[in-house]
C-alpha positions in Angstrom: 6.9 -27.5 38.7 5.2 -24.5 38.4 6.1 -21.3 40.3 3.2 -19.0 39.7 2.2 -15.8 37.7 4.8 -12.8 38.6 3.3 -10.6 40.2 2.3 -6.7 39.7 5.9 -4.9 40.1 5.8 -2.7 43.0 8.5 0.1 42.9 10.0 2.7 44.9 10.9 6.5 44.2 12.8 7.4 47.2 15.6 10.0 48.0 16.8 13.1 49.5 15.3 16.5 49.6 15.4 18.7 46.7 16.3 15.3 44.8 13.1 15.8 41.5 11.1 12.7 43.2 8.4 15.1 42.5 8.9 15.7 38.6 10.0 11.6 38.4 7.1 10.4 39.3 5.3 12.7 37.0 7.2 12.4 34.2 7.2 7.6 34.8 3.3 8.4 34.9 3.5 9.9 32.0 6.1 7.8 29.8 4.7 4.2 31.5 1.6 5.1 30.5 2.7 5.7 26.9 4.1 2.2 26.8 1.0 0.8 27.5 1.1 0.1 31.2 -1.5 1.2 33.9 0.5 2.6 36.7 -0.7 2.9 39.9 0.6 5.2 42.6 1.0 4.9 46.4 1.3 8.7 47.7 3.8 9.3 50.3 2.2 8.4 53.5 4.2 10.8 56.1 2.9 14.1 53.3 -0.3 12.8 53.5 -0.9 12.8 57.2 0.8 16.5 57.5 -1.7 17.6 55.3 -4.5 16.5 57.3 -3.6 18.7 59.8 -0.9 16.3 62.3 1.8 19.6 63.4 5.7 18.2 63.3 6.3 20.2 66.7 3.4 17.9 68.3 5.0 14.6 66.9 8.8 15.7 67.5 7.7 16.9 71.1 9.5 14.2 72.8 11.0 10.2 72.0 7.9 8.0 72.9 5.3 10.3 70.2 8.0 10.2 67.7 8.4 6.7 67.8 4.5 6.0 67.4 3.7 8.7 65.1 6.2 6.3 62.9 4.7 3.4 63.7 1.2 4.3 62.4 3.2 5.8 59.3 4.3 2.1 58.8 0.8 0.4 59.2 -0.3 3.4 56.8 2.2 2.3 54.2 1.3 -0.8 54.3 -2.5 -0.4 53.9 -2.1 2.2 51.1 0.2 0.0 48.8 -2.7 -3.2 49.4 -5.7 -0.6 48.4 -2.9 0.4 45.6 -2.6 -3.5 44.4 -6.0 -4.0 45.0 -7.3 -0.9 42.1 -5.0 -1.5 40.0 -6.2 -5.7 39.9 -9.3 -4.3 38.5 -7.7 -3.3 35.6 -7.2 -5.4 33.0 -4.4 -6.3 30.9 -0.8 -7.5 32.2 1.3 -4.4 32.0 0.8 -2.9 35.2 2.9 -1.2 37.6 2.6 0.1 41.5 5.0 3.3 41.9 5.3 3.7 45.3 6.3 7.7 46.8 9.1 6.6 49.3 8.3 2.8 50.7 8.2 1.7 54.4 11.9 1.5 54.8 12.4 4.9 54.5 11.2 5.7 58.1 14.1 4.3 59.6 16.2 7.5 58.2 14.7 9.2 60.4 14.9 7.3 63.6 17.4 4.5 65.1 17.5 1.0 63.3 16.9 -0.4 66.6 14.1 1.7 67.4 12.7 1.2 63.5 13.1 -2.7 64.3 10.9 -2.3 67.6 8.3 0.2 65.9 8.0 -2.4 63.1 8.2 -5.4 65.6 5.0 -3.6 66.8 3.6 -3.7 63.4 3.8 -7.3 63.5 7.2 -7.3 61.2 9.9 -9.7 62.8 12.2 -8.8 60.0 13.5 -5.4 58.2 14.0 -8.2 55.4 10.3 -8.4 55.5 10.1 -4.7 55.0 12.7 -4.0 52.5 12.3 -7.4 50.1 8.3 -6.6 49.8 9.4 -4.3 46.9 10.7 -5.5 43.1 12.9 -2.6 43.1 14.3 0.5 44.5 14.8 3.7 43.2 17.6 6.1 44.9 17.3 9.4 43.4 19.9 11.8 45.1 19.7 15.2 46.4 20.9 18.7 44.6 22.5 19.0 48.0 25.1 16.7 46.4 26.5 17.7 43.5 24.1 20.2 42.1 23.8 22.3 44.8 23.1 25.5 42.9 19.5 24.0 42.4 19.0 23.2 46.1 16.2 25.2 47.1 13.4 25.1 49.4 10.2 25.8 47.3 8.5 22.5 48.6 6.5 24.0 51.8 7.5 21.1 53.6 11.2 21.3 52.9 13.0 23.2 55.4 16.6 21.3 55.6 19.6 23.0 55.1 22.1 21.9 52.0 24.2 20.1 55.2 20.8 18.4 56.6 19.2 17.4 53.0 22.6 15.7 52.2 22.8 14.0 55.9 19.2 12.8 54.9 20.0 11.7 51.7 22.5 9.1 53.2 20.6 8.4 55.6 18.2 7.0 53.5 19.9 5.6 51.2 21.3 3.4 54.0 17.6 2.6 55.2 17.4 0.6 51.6 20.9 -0.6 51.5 20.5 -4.4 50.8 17.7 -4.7 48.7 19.1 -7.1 45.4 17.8 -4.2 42.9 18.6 -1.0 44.4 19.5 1.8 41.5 21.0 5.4 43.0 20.6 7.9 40.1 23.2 10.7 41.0 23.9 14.2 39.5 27.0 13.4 38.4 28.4 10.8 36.1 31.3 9.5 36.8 32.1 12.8 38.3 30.7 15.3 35.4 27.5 16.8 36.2 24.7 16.4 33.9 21.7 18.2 33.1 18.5 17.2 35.1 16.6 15.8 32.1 19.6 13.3 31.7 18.7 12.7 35.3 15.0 11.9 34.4 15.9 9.7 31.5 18.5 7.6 34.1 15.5 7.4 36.4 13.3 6.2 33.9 16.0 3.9 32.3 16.1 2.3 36.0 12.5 1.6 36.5 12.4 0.0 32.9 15.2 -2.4 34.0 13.6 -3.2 37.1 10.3 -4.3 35.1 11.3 -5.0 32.3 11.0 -2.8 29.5 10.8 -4.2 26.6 12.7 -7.4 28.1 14.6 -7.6 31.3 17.9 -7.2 30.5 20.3 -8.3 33.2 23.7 -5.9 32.3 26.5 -6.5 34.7 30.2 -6.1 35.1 32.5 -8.1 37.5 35.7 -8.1 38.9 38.1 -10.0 40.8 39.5 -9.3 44.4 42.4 -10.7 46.3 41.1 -12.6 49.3 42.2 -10.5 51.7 39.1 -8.2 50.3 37.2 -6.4 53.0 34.1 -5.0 53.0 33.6 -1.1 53.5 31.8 -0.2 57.3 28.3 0.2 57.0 28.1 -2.6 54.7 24.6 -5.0 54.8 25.7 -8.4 54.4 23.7 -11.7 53.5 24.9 -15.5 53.5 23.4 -16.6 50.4 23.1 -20.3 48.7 22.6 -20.6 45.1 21.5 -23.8 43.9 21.3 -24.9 39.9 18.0 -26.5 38.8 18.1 -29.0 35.7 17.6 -26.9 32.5 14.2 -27.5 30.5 15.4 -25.6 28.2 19.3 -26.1 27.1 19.4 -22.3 26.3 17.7 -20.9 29.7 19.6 -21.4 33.0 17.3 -22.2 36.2 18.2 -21.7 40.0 16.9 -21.0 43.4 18.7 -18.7 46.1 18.6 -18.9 49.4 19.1 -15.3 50.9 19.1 -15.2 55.1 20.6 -11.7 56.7 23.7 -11.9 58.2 22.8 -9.6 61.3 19.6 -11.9 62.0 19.3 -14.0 64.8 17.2 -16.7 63.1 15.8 -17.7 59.7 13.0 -15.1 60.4 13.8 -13.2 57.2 15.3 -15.5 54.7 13.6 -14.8 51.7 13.9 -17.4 48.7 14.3 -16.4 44.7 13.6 -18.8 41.5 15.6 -17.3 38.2 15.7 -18.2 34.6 18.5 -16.3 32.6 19.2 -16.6 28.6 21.8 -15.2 26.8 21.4 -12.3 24.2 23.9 -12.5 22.4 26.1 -15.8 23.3 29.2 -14.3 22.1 29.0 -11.8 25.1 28.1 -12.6 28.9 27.2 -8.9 29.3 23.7 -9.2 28.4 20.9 -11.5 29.5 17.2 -11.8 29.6 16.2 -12.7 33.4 13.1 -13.4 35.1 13.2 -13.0 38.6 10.7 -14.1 41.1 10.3 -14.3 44.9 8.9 -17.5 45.7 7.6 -19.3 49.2 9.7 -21.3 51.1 7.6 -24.2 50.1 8.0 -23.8 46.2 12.0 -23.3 47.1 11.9 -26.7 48.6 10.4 -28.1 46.4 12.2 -27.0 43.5 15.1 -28.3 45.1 14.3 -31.8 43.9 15.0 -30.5 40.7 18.8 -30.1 41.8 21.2 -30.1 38.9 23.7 -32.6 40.7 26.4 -32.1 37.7 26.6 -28.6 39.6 27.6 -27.5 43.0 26.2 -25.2 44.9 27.7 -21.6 45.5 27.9 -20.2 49.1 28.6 -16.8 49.6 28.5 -13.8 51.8 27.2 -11.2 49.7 28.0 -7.2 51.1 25.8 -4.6 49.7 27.3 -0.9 49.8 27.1 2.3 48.0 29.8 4.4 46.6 29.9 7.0 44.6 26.2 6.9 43.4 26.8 3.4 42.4 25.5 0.4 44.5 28.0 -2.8 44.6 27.9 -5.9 46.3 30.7 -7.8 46.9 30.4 -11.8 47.3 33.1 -13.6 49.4 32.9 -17.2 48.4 33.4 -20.3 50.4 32.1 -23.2 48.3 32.8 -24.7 46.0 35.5 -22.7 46.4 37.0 -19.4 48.2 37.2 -16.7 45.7 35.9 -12.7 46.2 34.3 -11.0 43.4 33.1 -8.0 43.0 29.7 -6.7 41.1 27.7 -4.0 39.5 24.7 -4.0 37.5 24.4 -0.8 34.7 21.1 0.7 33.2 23.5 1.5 30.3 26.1 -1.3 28.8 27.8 2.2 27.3 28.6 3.5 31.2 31.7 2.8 32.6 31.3 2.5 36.2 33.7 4.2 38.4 35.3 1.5 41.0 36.4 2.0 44.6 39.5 2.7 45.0 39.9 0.7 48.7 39.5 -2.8 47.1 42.3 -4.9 45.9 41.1 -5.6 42.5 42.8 -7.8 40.0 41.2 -7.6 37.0 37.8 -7.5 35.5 36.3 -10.8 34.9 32.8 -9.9 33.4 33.2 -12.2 29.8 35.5 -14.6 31.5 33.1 -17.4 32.1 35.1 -19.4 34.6 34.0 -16.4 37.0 30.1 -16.8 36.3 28.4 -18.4 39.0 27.8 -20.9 36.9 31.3 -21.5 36.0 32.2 -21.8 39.6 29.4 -24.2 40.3 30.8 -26.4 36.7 34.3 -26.6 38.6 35.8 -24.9 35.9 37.1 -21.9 37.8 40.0 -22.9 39.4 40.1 -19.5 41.3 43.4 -17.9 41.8 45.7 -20.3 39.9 
């Protein structure tokens, strides 16, 4: 059946102070734009209204002004990125791109999650799912407050946080988007060396191409293989998640839907539903793979299901999402068809060795063994632990 046409990608530069947002969003203006695409920017909403005049000391005066002054922040978001999708669908062409300066998650780093789930239930948003899974991807660019801290400075008039504040803010935020599926956190450091800020910029720009696909989207992951007795770190954002395989119309392209509810939600208010097509580069490596991703309607996933692959089981997992060490993992604990606990990363760079915590029981890394592949599982040729 058919699914649709994909959508405009909509993504977000977020991060700390003092973190070159600023200079990144010039410089993916600049760069997309030589690749062809129109790119389309959604200002940051919160800068916007301070510059018409709104004063911080009136809005921070007490809980109750705070709480709306974030609330009409949110509605603001939201109707700058439709005017946003609505420009650039004037334009024509089919390389287009929505940047968006910080997204509508990032107010809840600066109140309570409870009181950011109230202000949005206001909005008319049951779900921070809602919120968070409107975006293709996420860009986490982090502070000099951590790690380059010689270049923290507080030119930006609207700065004024200390090194201790920007890098409470940082995490703060970066926690706001925890739990998105395509979260990047671009870091200055690399696995613990500091590097130079234009290495920073190409790493940002490196993400945003994966996200959309530049020139194809290349899915690069690694994988590794817990004990069961794997648990996930606190602060962890957790999703039970049911992968079904779709008969292939092509024997070279594998099709499935996902299922993706939040762990900490009372009902299926939410669940948001993905259709995928992956092909191999190269198929003497499992490293690579083209993938097109696309968030469908609950409908089409139904629907779709009809076109179950019934040589194939389905996978059921609780996948935890967490950050460490400017590098976002998410661990899956399966139950069917069978309990195994793997753990994943996905690189901008197949070259980068990524730097793994240190408070997981890992076995081994399973990234070319194919009996770990989801697919493998779901073929009953991983026998997990034996």
């Amino acid at each position: 059946m058919s699914i649709g046409k994909t959508p405009v990608p909509k993504v977000v530069l977020t991060g700390g102070p003092c973190s070159g947002k600023s200079k990144g969003l010039a410089m993916l203006v600049r760069k997309l734009g030589e690749m062809g695409y129109t790119v389309m920017l959604v200002p940051e909403v919160a800068s916007d209204l301070f510059g018409r005049g709104v004063k911080l000391s009136e809005v921070l005066k007490d809980q109750r002004t705070w709480a709306e002054f974030q609330r009409i922040i949110l509605k603001a978001q939201f109707a700058s990125e439709k005017i946003s999708r609505q420009l650039i669908d004037i334009h024509s062409g089919d390389r287009k791109v929505i940047i968006c300066d910080r997204g509508a998650m990032d107010g809840m780093a600066y109140v309570d999650p409870d009181l950011f789930k109230a202000i949005a239930a206001k909005a008319g948003i049951s779900s921070i799912s809602q919120i968070r899974d409107r975006y293709q991807g996420v860009v986490h660019l982090v502070t000099a407050a951590i790690g380059a801290e010689g270049f923290y400075n507080l030119n930006n008039p609207s700065r004024h946080e200390t090194i201790e504040e920007a890098a409470l803010l940082d995490g703060r935020t970066l926690a706001a988007w925890t739990g998105h599926e395509h979260l990047f956190i671009v870091g200055n450091r690399d696995n613990g060396t500091k590097i130079l800020f234009r290495k920073k910029m190409t790493n940002l720009l490196g993400a945003v191409c994966k996200i959309i696909g530049i020139p194809v989207p290349i899915e690069i992951e690694k994988k590794y293989l817990l004990s069961l007795d794997a648990t996930p770190p606190p602060g962890s954002v957790a999703f039970d998640i049911t992968q079904t395989y779709l008969k292939r119309l092509n024997p070279d392209i594998e099709r499935r839907v996902r299922r993706r509810v939040p762990v900490d939600h009372s009902s299926t208010e939410g669940t948001t539903y993905f259709y995928t097509e992956k092909e191999l580069i190269d198929k003497n490596t499992r490293e690579e793979r083209y993938e097109d991703e696309k968030m469908i309607s609950e409908e089409t996933y139904l629907n779709l299901l009809g076109e179950k692959d019934l040589a194939l089981e389905d996978v059921i997992k609780r996948r935890f999402c967490f950050p460490w060490e400017n590098q976002y993992f998410q661990l899956d604990i399966l139950s069917e068809p069978l309990p195994v606990v793997l753990l994943e990363i996905e690189l901008t760079d197949k070259r980068r060795i990524p730097s793994l915590p240190p408070f997981l029981p890992i076995i081994r890394e399973v990234t070319e063994d194919k009996r770990f592949s989801n697919h493998g599982i779901a073929s009953g040729i991983c026998s997990g632990y034996k």
